[in-house]
C-alpha positions in Angstrom: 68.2 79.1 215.8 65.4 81.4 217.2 61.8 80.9 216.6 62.1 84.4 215.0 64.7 82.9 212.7 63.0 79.7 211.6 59.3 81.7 210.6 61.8 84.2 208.7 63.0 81.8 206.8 59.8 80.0 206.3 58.3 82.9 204.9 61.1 83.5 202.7 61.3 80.1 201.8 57.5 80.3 200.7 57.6 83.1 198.5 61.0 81.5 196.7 59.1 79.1 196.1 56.1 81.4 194.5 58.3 82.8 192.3 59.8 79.8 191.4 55.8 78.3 190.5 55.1 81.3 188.2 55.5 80.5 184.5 56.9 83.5 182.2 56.2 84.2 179.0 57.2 86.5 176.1 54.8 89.2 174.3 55.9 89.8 170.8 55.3 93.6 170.2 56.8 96.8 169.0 58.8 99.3 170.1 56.8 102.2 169.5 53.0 103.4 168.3 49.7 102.2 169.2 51.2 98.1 169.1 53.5 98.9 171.7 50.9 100.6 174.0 48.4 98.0 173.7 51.3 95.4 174.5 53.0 96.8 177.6 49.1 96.9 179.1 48.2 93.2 178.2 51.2 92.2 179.8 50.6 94.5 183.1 47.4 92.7 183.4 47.7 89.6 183.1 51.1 90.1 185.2 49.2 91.3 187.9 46.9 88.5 188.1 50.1 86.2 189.5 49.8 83.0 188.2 51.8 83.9 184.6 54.6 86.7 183.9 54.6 87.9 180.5 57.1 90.2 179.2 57.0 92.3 176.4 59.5 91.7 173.7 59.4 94.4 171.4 61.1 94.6 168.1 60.9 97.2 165.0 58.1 95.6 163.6 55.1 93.0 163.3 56.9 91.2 160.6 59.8 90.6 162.9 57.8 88.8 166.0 55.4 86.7 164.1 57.8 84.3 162.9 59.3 84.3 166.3 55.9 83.2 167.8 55.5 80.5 164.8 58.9 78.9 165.4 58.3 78.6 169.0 60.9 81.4 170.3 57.9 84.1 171.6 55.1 82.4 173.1 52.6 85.2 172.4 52.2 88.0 170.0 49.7 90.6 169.3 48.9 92.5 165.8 45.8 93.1 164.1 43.7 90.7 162.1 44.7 91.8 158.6 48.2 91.1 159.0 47.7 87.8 161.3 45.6 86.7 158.7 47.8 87.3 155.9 50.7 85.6 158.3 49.0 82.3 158.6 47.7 81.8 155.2 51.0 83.1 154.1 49.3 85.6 151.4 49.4 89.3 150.9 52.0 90.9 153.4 53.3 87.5 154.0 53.4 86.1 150.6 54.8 82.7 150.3 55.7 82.9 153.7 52.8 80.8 156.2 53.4 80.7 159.3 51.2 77.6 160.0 51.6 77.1 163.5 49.9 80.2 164.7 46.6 80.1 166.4 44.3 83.1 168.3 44.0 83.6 172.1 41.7 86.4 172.1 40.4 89.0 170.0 40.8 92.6 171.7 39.6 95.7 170.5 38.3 97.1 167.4 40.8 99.2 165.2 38.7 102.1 163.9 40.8 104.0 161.3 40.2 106.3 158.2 41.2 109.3 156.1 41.2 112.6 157.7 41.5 116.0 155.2 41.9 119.2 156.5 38.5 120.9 157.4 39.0 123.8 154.8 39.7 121.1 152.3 37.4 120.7 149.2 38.1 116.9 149.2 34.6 115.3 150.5 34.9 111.7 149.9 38.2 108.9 149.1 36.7 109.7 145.2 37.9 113.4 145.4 41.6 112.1 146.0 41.6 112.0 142.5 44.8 114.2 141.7 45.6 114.9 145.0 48.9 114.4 147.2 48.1 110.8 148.9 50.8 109.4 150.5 52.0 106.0 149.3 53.8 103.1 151.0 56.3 100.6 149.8 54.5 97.6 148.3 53.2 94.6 150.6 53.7 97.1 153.8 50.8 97.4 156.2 50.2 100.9 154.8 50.3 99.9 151.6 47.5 97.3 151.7 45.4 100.3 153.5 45.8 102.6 151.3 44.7 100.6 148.4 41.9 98.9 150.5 40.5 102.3 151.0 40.4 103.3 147.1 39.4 99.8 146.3 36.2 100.8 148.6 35.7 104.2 146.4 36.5 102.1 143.1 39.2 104.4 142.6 42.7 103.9 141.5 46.0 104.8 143.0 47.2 105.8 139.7 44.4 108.6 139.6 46.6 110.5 142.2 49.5 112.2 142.6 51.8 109.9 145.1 53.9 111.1 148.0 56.2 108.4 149.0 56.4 107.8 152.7 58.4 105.4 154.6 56.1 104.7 157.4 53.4 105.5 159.5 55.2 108.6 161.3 56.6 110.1 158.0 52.8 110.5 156.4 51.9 112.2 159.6 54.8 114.6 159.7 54.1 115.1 155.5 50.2 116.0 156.6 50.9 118.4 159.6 53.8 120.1 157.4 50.9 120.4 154.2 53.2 118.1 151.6 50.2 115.6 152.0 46.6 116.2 151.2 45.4 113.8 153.6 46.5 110.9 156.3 45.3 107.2 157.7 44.8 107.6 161.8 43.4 105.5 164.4 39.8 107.3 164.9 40.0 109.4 168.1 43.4 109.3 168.4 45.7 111.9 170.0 47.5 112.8 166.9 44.1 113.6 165.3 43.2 115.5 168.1 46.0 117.4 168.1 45.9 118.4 164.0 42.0 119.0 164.7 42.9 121.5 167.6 46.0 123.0 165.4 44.2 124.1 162.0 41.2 121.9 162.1 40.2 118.0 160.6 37.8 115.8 159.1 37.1 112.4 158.8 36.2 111.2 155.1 33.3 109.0 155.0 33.7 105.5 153.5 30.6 103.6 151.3 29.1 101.2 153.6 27.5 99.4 150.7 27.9 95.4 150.2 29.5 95.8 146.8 32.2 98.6 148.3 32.9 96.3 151.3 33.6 93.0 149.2 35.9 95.2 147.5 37.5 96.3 150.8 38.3 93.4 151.7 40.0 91.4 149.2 43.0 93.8 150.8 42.0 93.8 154.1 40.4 90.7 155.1 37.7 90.5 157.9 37.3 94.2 158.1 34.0 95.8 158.8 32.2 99.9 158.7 31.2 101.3 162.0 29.0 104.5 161.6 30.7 106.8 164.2 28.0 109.7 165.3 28.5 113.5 165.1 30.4 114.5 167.7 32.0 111.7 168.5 35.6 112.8 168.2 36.9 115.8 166.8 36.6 115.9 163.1 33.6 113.9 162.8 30.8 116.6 162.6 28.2 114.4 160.6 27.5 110.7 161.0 30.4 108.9 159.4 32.0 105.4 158.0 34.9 104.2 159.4 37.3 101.1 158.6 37.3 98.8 161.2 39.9 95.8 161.4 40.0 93.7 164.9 43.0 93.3 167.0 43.9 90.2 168.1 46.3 88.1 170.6 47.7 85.0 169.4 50.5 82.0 170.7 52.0 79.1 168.8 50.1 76.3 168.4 52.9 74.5 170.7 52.2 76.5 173.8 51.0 74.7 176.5 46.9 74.9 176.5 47.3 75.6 180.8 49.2 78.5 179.4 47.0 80.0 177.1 44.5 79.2 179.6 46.1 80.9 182.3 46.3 84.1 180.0 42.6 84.3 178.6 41.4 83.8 182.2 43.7 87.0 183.3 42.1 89.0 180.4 38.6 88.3 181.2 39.6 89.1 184.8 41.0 92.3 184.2 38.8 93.5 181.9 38.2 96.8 183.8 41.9 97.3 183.7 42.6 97.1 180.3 39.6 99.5 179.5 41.3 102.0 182.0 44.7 101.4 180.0 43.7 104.2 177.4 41.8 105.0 174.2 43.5 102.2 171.9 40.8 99.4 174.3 37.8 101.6 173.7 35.5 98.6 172.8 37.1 95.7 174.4 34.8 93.9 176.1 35.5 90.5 177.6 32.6 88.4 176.1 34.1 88.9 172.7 37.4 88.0 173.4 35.8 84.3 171.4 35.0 86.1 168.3 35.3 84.3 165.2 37.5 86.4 162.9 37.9 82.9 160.5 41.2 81.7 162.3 41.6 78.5 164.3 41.4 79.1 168.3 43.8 77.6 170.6 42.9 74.6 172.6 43.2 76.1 176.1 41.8 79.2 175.6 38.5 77.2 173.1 38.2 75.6 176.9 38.2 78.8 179.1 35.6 80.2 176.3 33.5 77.1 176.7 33.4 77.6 180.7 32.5 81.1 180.3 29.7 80.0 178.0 30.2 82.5 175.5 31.8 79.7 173.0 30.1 79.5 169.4 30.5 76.0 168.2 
């Protein structure tokens, strides 16, 4: 055999042999909407990196992956910190169902969502909802525990309104664009806002920032927090403004190995500039954070990456 030959099949031999070395791992994710978006660019990015493959697996919903992750199936999974919260304490959403064995990676980007009206609307605050059309979700669905966390923050009750059943996410939208619905939850700044706000005008309602509004708030949505957002900022928010804030996170089972968990905090903090570029859902990551304490138990590997980094808070 040539000397051409033999380096040939060196070289081919070597890079077999790379991909053989490169672990994979699965992403448990959705098919469509903001979850699958953030998904398919967390798994790019640490993809890129080399040293770990992680492939999304998408499903129709949160609810289906979680339990996946916490029986070992899915190594990884992504949703936000309400309903991982709910998922491990096995409360709320998730009622009598714990799913023990999850633990967080990294905590992403905040999730900045409210009410928008339409801007001709005489509805001024969550209060004015009082016999209004306000869409309504089946009970112990994400929307649901939304909807009531934001009239829990007005002290208002959903009984004070008149309800428009909605299915999902998608069918509130379609029932506030068509005019069936007075008013609609989106993610602050996001394109479907954008879109009403350019077609017959928005704006965002303002939520009551106060200490006694907030507990309120949360005993439906745990560890979520106001964020004033300034005039101007998007479209529809013409005045300084309130908005609900609840964390995303990334999470594994608690039996993943802690090189692999490693592995994929290290690729985050690496490609931080990447994910920012990956659209308006990362607006606010920012790699220093990724250690936050949102009252859930860390994993071991990435607790060690943290610690290197320095930005660990016993």
């Amino acid at each position: 055999m040539s000397l051409k030959h033999l380096t040939g099949l060196a070289i081919a031999m070597t890079l077999s042999a790379g991909a053989v070395a490169a672990e994979l791992a699965a992403l448990g994710s959705t098919a469509r909407g903001g979850t699958s978006q953030i998904g398919r660019t967390l798994s790019a990015a640490i993809s890129e990196v080399g040293d770990l493959q992680m492939r999304p697996q998408e499903l129709a919903n949160t609810a289906d992956y979680i339990p996946l992750v916490n029986a070992g199936e899915i190594e990884f999974g992504i949703a936000n910190v309400v309903q991982l919260t709910y998922a491990v304490n096995g409360t709320g959403m998730s009622e009598g169902r714990p799913n023990e064995n999850l633990q967080m990676v990294a905590t992403l980007m905040p999730f900045r969502n409210a009410y928008i009206v339409r801007n001709d609307s005489d509805i001024k605050t969550v209060a004015d909802l009082k016999g209004k059309r306000v869409p309504v979700f089946a009970d112990k669905a994400l929307g649901d525990y939304v909807t009531k966390g934001y009239f829990a923050n007005a002290d208002v009750s959903l009984g004070e309104v008149e309800g428009v059943a909605v299915p999902n996410f998608p069918r509130m939208w379609a029932s506030f664009a068509e005019g069936s619905a007075d008013v609609a939850i989106v993610v602050v700044g996001a394109g479907n806002s954008r879109e009403y706000d350019a077609s017959f005008g928005i704006r965002y309602l303002s939520f009551d920032d106060s200490p006694e509004a907030l507990e309120r708030m949360r005993v439906l949505l745990p560890q979520t927090y106001m964020q004033e957002m300034p005039a101007g900022s998007v479209p529809g928010i013409e005045e300084p403004t309130n908005v609900n804030v609840f964390d995303y996170t990334f999470f594994a089972g608690k039996d993943v190995s802690e090189e692999m968990v490693y592995k994929a905090v290290k690729a985050l903090w690496e490609k931080e500039a990447d994910l920012l570029a990956g659209g308006p859902f990362w607006n606010g990551f920012a790699k220093e954070s990724m250690g936050k304490n949102v009252g859930l138990t860390y994993h071991p590997g990435a607790i060690k990456f943290y610690k290197e980094m320095g930005v660990w808070a016993e």
